[in-house]
VMD Tcl script that builds the backbone (N, CA, C; Angstrom):
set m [mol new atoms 336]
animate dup $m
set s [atomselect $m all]
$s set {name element resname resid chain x y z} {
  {N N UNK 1 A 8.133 22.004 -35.971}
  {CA C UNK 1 A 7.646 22.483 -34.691}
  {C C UNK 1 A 7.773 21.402 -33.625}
  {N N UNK 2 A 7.956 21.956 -32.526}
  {CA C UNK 2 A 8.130 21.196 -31.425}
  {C C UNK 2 A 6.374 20.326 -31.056}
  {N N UNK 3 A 6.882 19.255 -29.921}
  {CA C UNK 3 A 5.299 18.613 -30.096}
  {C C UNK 3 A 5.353 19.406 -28.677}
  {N N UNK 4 A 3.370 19.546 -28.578}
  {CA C UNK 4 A 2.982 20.019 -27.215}
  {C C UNK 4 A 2.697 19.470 -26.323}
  {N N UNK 5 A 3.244 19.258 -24.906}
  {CA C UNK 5 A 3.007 18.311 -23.832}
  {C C UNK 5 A 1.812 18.576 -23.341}
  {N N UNK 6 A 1.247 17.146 -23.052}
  {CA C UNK 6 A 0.006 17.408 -22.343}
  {C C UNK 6 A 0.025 17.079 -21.171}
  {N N UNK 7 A 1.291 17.287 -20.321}
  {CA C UNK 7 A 1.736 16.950 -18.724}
  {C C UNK 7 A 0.767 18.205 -18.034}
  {N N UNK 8 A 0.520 18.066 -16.934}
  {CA C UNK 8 A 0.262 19.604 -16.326}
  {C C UNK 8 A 1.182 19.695 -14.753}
  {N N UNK 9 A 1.762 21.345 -15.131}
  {CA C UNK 9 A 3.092 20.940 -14.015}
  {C C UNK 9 A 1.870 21.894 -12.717}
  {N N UNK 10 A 2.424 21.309 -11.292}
  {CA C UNK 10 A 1.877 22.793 -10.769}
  {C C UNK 10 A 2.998 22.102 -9.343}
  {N N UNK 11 A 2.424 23.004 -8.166}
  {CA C UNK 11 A 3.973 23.031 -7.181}
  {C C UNK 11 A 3.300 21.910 -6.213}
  {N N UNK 12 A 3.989 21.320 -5.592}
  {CA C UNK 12 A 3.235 20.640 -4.638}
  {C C UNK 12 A 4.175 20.894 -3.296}
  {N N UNK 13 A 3.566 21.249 -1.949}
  {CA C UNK 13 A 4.353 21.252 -0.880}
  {C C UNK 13 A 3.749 20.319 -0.127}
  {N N UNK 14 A 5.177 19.843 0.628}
  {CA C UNK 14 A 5.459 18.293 1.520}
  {C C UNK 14 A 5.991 18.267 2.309}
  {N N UNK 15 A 5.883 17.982 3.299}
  {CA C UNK 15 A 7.157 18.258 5.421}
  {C C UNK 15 A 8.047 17.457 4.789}
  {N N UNK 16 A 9.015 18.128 5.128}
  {CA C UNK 16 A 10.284 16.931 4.980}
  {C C UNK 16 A 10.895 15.584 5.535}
  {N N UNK 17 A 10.249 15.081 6.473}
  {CA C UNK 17 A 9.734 13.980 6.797}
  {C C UNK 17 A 9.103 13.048 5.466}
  {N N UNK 18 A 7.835 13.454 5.059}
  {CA C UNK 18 A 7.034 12.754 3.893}
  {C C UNK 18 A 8.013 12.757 2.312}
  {N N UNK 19 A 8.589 13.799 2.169}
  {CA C UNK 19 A 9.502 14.207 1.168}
  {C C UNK 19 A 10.571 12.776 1.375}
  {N N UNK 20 A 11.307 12.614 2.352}
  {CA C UNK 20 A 11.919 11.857 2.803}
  {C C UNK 20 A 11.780 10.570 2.622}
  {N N UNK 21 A 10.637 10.098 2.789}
  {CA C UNK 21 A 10.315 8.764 3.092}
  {C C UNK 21 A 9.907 8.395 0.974}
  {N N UNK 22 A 9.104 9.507 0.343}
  {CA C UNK 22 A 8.284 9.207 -1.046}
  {C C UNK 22 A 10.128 9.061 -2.071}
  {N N UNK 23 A 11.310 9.756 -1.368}
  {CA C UNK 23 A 12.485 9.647 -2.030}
  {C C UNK 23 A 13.074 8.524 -1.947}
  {N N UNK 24 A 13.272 7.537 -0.854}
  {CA C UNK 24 A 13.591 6.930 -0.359}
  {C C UNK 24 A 13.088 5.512 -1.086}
  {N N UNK 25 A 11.524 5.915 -0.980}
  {CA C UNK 25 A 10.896 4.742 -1.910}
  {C C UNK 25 A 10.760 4.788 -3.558}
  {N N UNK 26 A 11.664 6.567 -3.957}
  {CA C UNK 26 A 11.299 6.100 -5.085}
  {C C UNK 26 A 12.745 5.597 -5.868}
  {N N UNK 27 A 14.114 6.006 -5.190}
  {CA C UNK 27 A 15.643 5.248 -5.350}
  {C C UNK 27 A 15.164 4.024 -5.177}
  {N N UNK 28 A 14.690 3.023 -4.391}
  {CA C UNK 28 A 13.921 1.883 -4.478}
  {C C UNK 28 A 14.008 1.319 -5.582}
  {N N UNK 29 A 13.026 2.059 -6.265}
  {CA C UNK 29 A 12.367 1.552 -7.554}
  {C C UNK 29 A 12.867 2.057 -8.750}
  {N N UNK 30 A 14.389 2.646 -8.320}
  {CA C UNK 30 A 14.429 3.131 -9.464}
  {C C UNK 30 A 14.093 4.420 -10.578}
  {N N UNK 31 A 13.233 4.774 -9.519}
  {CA C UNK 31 A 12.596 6.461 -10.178}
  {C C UNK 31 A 12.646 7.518 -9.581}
  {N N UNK 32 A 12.459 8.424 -10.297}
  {CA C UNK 32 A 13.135 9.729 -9.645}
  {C C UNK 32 A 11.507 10.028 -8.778}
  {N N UNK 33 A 11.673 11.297 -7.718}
  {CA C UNK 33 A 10.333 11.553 -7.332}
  {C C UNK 33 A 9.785 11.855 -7.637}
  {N N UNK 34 A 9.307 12.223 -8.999}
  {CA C UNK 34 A 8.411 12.785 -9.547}
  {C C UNK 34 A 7.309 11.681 -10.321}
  {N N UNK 35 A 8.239 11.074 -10.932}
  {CA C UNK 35 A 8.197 9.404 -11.707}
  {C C UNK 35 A 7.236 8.616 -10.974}
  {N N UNK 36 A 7.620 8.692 -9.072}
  {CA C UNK 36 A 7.613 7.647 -8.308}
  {C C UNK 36 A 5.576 8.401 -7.764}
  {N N UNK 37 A 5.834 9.629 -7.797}
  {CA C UNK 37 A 4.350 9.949 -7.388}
  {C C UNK 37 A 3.445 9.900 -8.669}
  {N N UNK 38 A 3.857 10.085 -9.732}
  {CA C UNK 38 A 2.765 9.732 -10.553}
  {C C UNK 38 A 2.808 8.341 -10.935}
  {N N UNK 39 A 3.196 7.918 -10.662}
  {CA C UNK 39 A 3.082 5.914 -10.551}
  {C C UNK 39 A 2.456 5.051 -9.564}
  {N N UNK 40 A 2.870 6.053 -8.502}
  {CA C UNK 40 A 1.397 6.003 -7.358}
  {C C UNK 40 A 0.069 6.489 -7.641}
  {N N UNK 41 A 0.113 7.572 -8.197}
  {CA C UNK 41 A -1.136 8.453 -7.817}
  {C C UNK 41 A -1.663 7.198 -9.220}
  {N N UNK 42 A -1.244 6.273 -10.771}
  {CA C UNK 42 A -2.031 6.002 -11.277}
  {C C UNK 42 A -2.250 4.851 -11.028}
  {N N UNK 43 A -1.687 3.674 -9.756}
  {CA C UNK 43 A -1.725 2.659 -9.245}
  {C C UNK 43 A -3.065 2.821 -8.448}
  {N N UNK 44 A -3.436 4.152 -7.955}
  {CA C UNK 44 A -4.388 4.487 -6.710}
  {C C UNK 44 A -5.401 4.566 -7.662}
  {N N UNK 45 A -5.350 5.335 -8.544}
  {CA C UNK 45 A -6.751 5.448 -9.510}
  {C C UNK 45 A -7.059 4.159 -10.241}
  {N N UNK 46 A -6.126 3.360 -10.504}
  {CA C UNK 46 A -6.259 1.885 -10.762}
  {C C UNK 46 A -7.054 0.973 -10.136}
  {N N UNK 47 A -6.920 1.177 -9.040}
  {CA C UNK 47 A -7.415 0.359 -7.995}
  {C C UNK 47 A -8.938 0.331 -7.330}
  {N N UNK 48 A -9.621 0.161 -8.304}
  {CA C UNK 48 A -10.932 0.119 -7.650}
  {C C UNK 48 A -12.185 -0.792 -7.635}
  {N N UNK 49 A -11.508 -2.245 -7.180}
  {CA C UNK 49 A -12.037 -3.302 -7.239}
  {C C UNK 49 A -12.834 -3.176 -5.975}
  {N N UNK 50 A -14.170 -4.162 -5.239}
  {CA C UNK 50 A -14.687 -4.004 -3.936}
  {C C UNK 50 A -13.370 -4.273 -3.334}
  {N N UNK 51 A -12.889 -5.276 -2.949}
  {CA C UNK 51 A -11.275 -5.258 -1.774}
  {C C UNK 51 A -10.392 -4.003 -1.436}
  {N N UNK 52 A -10.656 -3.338 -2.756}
  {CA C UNK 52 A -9.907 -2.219 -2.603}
  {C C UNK 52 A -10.386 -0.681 -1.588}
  {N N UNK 53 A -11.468 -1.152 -2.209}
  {CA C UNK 53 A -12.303 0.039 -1.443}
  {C C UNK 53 A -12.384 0.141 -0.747}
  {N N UNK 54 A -13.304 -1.129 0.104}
  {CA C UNK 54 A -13.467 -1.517 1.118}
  {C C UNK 54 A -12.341 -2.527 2.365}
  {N N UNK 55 A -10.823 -2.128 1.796}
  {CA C UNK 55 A -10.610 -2.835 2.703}
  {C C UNK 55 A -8.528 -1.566 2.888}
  {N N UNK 56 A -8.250 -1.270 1.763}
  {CA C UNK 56 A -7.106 -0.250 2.146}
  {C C UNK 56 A -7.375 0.946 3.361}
  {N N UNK 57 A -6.328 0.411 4.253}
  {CA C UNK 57 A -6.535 1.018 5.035}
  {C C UNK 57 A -6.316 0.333 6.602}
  {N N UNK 58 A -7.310 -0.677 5.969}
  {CA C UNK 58 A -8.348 -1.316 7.251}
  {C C UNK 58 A -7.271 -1.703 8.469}
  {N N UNK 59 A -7.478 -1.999 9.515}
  {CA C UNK 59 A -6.659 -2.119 10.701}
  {C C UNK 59 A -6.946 -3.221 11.471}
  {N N UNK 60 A -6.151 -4.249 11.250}
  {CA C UNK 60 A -6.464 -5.845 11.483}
  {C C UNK 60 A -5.362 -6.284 12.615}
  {N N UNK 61 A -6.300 -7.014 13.575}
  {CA C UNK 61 A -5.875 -7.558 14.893}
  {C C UNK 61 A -5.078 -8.455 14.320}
  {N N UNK 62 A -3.627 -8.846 14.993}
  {CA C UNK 62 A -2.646 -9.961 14.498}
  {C C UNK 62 A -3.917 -11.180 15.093}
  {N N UNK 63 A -4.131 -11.267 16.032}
  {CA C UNK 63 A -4.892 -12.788 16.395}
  {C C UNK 63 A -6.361 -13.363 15.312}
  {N N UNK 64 A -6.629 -12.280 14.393}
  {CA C UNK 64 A -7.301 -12.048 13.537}
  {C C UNK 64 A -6.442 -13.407 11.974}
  {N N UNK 65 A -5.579 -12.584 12.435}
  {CA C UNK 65 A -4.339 -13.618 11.407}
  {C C UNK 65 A -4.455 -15.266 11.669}
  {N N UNK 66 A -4.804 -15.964 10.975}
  {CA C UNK 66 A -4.503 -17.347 10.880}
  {C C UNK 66 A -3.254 -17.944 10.246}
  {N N UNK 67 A -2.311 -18.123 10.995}
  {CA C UNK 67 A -1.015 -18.813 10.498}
  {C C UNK 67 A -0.944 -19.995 10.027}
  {N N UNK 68 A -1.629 -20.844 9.984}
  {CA C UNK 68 A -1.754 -22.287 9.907}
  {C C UNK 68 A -2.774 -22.272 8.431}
  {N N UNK 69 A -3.692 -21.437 8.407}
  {CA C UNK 69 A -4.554 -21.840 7.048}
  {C C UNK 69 A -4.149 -20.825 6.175}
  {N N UNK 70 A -3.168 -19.487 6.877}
  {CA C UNK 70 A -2.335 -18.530 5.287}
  {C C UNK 70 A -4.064 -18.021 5.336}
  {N N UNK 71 A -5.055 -17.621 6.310}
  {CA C UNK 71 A -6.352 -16.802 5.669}
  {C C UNK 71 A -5.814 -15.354 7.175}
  {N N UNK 72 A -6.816 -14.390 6.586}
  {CA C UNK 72 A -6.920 -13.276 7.617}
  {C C UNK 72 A -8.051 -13.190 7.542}
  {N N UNK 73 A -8.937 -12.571 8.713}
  {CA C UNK 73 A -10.201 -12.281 8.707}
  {C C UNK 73 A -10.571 -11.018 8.303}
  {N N UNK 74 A -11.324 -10.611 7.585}
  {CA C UNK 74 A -11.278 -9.037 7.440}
  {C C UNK 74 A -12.714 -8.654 7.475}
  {N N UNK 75 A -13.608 -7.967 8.356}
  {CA C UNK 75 A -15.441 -7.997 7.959}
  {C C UNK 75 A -15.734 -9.552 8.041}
  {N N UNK 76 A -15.651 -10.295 8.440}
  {CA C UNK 76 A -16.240 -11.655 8.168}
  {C C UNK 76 A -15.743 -12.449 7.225}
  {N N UNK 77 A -14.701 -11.814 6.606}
  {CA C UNK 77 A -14.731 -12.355 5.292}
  {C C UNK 77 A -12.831 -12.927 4.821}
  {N N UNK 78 A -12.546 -14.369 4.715}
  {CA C UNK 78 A -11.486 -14.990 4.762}
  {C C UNK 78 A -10.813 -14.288 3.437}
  {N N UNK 79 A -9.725 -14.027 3.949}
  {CA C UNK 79 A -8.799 -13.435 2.683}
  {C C UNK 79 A -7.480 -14.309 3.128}
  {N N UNK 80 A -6.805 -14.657 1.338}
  {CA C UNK 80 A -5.505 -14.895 1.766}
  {C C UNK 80 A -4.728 -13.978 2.129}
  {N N UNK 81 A -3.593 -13.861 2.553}
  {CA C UNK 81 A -2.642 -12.479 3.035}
  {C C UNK 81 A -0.861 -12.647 2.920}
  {N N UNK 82 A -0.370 -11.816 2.320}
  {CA C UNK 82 A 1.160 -11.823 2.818}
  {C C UNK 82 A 1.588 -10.489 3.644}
  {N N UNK 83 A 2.654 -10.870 3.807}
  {CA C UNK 83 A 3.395 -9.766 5.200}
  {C C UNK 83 A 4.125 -8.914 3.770}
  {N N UNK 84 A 4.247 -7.454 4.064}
  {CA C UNK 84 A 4.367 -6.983 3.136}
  {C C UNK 84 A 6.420 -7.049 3.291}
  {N N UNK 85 A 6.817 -7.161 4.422}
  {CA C UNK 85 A 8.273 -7.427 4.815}
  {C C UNK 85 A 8.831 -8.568 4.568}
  {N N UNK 86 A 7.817 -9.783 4.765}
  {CA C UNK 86 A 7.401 -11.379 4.617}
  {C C UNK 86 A 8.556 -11.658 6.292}
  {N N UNK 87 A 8.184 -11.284 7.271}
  {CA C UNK 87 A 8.134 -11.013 8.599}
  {C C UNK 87 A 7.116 -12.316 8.797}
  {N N UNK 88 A 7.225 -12.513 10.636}
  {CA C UNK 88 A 6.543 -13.688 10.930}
  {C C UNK 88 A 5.359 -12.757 11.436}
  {N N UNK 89 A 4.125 -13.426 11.665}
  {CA C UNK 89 A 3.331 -12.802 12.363}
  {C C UNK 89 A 3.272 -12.553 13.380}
  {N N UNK 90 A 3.078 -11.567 14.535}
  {CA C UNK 90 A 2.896 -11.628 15.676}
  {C C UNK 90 A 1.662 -10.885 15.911}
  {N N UNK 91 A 1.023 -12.164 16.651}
  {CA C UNK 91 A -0.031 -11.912 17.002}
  {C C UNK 91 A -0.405 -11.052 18.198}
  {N N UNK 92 A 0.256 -10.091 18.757}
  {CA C UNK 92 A 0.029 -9.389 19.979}
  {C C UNK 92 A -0.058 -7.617 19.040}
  {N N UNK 93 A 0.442 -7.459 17.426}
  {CA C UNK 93 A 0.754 -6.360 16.817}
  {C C UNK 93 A -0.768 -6.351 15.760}
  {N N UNK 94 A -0.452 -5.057 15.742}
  {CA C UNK 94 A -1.578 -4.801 14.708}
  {C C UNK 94 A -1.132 -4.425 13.527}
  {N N UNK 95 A -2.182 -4.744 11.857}
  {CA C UNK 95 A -1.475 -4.810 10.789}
  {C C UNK 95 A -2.794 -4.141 9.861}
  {N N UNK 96 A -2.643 -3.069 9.037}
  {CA C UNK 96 A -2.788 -2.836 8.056}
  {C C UNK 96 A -2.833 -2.851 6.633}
  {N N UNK 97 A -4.228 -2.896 6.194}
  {CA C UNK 97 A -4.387 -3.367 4.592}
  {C C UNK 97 A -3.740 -2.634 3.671}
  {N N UNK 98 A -2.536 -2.826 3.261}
  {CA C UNK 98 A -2.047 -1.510 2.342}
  {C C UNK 98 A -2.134 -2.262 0.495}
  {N N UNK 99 A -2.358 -3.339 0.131}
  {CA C UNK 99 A -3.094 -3.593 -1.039}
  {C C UNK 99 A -4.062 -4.833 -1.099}
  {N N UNK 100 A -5.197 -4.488 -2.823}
  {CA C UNK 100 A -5.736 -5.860 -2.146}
  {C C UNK 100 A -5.737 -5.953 -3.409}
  {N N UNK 101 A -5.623 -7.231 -4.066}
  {CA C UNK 101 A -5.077 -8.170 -5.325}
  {C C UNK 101 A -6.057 -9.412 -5.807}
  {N N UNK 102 A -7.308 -9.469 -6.108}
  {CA C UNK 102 A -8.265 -10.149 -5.853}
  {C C UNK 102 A -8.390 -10.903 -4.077}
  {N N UNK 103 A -8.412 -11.969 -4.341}
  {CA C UNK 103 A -8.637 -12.473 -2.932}
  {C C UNK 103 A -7.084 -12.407 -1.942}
  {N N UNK 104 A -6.196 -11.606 -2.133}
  {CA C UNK 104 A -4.990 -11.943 -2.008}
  {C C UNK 104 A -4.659 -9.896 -0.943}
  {N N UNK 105 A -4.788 -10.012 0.189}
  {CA C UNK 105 A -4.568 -8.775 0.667}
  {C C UNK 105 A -3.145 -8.643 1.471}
  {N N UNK 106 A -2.068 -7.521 1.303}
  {CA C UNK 106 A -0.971 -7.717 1.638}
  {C C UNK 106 A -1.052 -6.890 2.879}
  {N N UNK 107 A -0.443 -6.885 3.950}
  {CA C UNK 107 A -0.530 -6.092 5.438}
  {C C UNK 107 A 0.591 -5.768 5.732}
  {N N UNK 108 A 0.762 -4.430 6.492}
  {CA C UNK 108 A 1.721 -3.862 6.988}
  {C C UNK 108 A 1.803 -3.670 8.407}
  {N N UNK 109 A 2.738 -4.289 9.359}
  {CA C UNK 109 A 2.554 -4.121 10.623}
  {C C UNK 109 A 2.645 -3.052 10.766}
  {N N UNK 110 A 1.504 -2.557 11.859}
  {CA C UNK 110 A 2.060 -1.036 12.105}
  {C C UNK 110 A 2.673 -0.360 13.595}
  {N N UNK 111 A 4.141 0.019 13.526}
  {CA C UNK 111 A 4.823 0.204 14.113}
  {C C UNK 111 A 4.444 1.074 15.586}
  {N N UNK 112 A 4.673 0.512 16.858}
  {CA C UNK 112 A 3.776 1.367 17.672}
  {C C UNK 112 A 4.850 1.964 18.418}
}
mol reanalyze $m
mol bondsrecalc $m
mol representation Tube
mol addrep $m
């Protein structure tokens, strides 16, 4: 007898825009899109340290950025940081927490 999967399929609809961009990143990496969203979705359920919680997302002033000591300010609170492009900083742009890695949070400028 065949073995029984314990996957569960169901349909998911997406603008083709978002479709676009989750394909794009998942040739990237190597995986097909299906591969590439459940590798996200168990990276996201992974992730639930305080930094994480409290800080994906978050929307951080470049002048916030310290270039010279490699810290960002985030809540009061000094984090190291990389550029998720490894881009220079500019401090006139604003940047987003898109992971956080113990004391180590990576930012994404966000494009205006």
């Amino acid at each position: 007898m065949g073995e029984v999967s314990n996957e569960k399929r169901f349909l998911l609809r997406l603008d083709q825009d978002l479709y676009n961009q989750i394909a794009a990143e998942a040739v990237e990496k190597n995986q097909s899109v299906n591969a590439y969203i459940v590798s996200v979705l168990k990276a996201a359920e992974d992730n639930t340290n305080f930094e994480h919680r409290q800080f994906i997302g978050h929307v951080i002033s470049g002048k916030d950025i310290y270039i010279d000591s490699g810290l960002v300010s985030v809540s009061g609170i000094y984090y190291r940081y990389l550029i998720d492009d490894n881009s220079k900083v500019d401090k006139h742009a604003n940047y987003t927490v898109i992971e956080a890695n113990g004391n180590i949070l990576t930012l994404r400028k966000i494009k205006e």
